[in-house]
C-alpha positions in Angstrom: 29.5 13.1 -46.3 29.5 9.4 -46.5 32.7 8.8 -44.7 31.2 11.0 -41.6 28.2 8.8 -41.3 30.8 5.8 -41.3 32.9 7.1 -38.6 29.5 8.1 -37.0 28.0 4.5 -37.1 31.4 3.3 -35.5 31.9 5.1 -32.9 28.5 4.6 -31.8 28.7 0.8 -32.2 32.2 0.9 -30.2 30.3 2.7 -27.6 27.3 0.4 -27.2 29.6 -2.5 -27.3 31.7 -0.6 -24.2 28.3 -0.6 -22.5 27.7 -4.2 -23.0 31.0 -4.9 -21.6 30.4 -2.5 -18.7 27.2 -4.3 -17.9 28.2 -8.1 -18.3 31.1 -6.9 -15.5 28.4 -5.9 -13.6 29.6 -2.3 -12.7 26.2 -0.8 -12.7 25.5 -3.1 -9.9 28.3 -1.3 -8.0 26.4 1.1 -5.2 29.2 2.9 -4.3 29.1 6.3 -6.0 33.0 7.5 -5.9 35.5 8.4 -8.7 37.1 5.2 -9.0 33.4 3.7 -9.4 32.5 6.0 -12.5 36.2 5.9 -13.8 36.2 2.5 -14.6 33.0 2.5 -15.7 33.7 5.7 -18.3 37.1 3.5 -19.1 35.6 0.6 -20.0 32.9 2.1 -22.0 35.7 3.8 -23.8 38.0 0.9 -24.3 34.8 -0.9 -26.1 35.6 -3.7 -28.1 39.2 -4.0 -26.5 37.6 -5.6 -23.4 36.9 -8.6 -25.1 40.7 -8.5 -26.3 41.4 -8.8 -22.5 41.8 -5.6 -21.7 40.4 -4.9 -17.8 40.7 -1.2 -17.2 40.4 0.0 -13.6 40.8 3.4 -12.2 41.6 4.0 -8.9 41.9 7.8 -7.6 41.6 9.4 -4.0 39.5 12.5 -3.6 41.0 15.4 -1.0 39.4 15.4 2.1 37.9 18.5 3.3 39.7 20.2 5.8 38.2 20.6 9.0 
């Protein structure tokens, strides 16, 4: 039970750390609302304390047009 409120407390500390890193990049300043936008965003979140290792994730996808 202890060890699940360890791995608990982690994972929410790497998260709110990703957040941090997200928001010092300024990517919630971003006001375009596209994949690539929210990819990194999710990304970097994710990646958490890595981003001050120098990791820089990006995502860049293209989204189908709709046929006309």
């Amino acid at each position: 039970m202890r060890i699940g409120r360890l791995v608990t407390l982690i994972v929410i500390v790497w998260l709110i750390i990703g957040a941090v890193a997200v928001w010092q990049r300024g990517y919630f300043k971003d006001t375009t609302a596209d994949c690539a936008s929210a990819g990194t965003i999710a990304v970097t979140v994710i990646a958490g304390p890595l981003n001050y290792a120098g990791v820089n994730p990006k995502i860049d996808c293209e989204v189908p047009q709709p046929s006309q």
